[in-house]
Residue frames as a rotation matrix with the C-alpha (Angstrom) as fourth column:
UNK 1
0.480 -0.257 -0.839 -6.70
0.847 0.384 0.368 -3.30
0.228 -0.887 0.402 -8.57
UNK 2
-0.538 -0.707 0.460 -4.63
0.634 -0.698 -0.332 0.06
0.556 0.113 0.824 -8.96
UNK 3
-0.044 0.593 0.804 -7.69
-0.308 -0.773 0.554 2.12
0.950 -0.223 0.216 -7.94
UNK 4
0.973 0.162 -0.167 -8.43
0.122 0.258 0.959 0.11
0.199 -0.953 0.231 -4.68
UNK 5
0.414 -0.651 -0.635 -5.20
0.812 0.580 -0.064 0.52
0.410 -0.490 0.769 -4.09
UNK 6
-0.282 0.048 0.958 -5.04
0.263 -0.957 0.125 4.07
0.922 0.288 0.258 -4.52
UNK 7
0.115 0.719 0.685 -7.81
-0.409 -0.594 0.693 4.41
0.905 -0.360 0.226 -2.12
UNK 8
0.777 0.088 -0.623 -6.54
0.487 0.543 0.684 2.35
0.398 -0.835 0.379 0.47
UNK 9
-0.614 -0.759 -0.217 -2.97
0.790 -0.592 -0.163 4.29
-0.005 -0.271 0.963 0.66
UNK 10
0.068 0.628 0.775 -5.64
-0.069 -0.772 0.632 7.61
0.995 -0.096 -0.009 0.24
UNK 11
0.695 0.660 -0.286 -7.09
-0.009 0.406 0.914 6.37
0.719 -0.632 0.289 3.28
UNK 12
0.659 -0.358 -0.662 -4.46
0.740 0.466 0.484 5.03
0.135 -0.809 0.572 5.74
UNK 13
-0.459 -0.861 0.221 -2.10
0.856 -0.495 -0.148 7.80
0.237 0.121 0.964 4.47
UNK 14
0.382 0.712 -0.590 -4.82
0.724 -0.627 -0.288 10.53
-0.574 -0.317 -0.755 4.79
UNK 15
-0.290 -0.306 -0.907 -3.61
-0.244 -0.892 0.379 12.43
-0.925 0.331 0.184 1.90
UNK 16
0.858 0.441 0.263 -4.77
0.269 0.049 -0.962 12.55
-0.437 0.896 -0.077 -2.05
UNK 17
-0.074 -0.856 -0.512 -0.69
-0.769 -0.278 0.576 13.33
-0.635 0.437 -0.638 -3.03
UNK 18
-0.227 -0.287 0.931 -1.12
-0.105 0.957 0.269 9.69
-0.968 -0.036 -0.248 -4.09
UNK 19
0.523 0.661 0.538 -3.83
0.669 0.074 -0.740 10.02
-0.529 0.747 -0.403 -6.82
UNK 20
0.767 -0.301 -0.567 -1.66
-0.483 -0.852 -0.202 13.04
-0.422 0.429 -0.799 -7.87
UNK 21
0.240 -0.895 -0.375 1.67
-0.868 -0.025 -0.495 11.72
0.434 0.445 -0.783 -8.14
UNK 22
0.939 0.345 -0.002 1.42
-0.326 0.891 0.316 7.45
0.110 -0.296 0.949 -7.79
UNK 23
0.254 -0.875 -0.412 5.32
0.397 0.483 -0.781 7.36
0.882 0.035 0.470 -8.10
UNK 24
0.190 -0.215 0.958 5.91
-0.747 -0.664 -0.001 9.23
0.637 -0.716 -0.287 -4.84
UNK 25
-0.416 -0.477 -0.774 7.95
0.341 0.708 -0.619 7.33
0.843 -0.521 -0.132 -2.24
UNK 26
0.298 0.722 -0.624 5.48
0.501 0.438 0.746 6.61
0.813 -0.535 -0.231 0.35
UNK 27
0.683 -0.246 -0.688 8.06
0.730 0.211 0.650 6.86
-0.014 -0.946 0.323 3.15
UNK 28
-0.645 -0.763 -0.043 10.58
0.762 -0.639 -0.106 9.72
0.053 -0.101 0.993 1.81
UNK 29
-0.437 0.573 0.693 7.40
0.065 -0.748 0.660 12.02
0.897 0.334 0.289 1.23
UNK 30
-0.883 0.281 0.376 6.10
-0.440 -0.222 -0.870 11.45
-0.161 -0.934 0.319 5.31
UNK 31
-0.323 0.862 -0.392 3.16
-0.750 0.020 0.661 9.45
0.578 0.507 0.639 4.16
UNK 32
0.684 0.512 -0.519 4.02
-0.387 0.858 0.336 6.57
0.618 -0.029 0.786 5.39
UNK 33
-0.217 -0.880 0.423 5.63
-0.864 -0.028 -0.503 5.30
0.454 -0.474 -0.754 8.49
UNK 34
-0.774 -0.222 -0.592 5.56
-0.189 0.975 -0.119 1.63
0.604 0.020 -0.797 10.39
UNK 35
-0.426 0.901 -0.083 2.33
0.015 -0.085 -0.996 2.64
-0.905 -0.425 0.023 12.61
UNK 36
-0.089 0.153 -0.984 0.88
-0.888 -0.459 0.008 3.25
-0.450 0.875 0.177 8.76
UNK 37
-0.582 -0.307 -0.753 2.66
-0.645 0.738 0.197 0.39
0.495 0.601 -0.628 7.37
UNK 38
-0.986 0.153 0.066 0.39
0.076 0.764 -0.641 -1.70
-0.149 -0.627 -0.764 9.91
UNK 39
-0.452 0.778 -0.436 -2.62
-0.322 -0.599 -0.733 0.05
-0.832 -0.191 0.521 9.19
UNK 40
-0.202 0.029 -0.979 -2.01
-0.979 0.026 0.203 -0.59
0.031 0.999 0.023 5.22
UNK 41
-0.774 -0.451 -0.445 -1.93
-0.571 0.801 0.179 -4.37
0.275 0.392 -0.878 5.91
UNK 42
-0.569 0.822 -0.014 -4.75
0.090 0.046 -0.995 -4.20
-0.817 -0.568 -0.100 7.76
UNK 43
-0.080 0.658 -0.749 -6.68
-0.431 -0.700 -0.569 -2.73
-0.899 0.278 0.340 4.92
UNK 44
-0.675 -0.344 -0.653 -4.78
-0.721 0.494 0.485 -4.75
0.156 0.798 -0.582 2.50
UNK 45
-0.911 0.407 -0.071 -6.38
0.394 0.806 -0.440 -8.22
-0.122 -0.429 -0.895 4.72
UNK 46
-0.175 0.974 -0.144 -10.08
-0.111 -0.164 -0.980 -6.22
-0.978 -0.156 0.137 4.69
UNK 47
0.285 0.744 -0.605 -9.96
-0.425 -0.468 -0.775 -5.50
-0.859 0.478 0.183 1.11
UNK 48
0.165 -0.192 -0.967 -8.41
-0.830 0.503 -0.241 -8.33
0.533 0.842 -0.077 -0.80
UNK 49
0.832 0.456 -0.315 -8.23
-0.452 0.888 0.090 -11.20
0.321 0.068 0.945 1.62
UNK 50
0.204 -0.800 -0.564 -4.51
0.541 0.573 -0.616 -11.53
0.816 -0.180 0.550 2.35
UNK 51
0.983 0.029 0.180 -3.22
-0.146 -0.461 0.875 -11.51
0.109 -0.887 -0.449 5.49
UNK 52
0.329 -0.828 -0.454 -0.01
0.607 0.554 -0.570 -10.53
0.723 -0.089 0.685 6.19
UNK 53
0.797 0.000 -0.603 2.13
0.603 -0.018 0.797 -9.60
-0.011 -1.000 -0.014 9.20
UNK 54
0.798 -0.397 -0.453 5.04
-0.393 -0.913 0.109 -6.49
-0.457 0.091 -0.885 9.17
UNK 55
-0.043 -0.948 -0.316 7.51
-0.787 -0.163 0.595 -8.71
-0.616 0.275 -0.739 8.41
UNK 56
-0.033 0.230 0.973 5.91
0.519 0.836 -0.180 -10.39
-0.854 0.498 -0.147 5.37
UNK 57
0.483 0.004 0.875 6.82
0.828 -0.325 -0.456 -7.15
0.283 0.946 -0.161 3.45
UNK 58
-0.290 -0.829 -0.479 9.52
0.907 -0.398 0.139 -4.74
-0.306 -0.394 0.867 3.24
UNK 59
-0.132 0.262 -0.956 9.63
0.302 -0.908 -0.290 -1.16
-0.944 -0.327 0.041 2.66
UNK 60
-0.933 -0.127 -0.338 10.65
-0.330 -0.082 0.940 -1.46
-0.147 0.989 0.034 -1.15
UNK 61
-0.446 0.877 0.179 7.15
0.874 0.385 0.295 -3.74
0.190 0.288 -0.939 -1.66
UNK 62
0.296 0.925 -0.238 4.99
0.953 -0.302 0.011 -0.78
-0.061 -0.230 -0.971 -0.37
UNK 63
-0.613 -0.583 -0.533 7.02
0.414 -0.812 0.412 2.56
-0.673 0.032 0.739 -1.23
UNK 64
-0.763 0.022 -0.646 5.40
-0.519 -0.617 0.592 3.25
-0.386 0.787 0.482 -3.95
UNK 65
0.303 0.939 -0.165 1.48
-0.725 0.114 -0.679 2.48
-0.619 0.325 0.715 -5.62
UNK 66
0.274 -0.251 -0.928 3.49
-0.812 0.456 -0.364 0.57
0.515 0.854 -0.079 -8.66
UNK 67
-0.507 -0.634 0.584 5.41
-0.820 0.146 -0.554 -1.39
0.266 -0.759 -0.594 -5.80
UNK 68
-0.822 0.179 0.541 2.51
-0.343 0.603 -0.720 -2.61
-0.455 -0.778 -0.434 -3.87
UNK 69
0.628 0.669 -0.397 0.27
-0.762 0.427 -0.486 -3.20
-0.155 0.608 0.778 -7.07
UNK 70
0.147 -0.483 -0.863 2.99
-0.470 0.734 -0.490 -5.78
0.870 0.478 -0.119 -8.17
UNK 71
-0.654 -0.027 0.756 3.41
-0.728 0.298 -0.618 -7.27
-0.209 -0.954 -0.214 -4.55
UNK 72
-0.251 0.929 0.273 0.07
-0.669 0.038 -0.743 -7.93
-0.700 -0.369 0.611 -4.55
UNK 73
0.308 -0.096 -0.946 0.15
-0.943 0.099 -0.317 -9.27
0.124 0.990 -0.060 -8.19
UNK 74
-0.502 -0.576 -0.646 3.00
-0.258 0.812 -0.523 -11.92
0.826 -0.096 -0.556 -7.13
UNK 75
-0.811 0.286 0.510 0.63
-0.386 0.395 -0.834 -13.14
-0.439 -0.873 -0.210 -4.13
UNK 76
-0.728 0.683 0.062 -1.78
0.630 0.630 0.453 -14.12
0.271 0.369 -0.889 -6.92
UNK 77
-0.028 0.899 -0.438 -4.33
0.551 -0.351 -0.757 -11.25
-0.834 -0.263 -0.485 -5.85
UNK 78
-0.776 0.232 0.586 -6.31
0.489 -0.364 0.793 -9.97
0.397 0.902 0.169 -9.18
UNK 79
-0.451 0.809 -0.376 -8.93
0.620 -0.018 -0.784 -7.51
-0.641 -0.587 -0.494 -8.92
């Protein structure tokens, strides 16, 4: 699941810092901002199935690759 996740923040974030450096805070680094943060959930709902809505996750859940792998995790989504 790490890798798809990778490649979805890749993707929505339009940058490859991610794959470099997976602890980078999403949102202090300009990656990621609440037009983004919609985008991600979007992608999240295409490519695992769960739909959620901006304010079914906070900024801590998706700061950071480790973050939103465990998120995901505690929603029961394995891949």
């Amino acid at each position: 699941m790490r890798e798809k996740v990778i490649q979805i923040l890749e993707d929505v974030c339009e940058s490859d810092e991610i794959r470099d450096n997976a602890d980078v805070d999403l949102f202090e680094a300009g990656l990621l901002d609440s037009l983004g943060t919609v985008s991600l959930l979007i992608e999240i709902e295409k490519v695992f199935g769960l739909k959620l809505g901006p304010t079914d996750i906070t900024h801590e859940q998706v700061a950071t690759v480790d973050n939103l792998v465990a998120f995901l995790e505690s929603k029961g989504i394995r891949a």
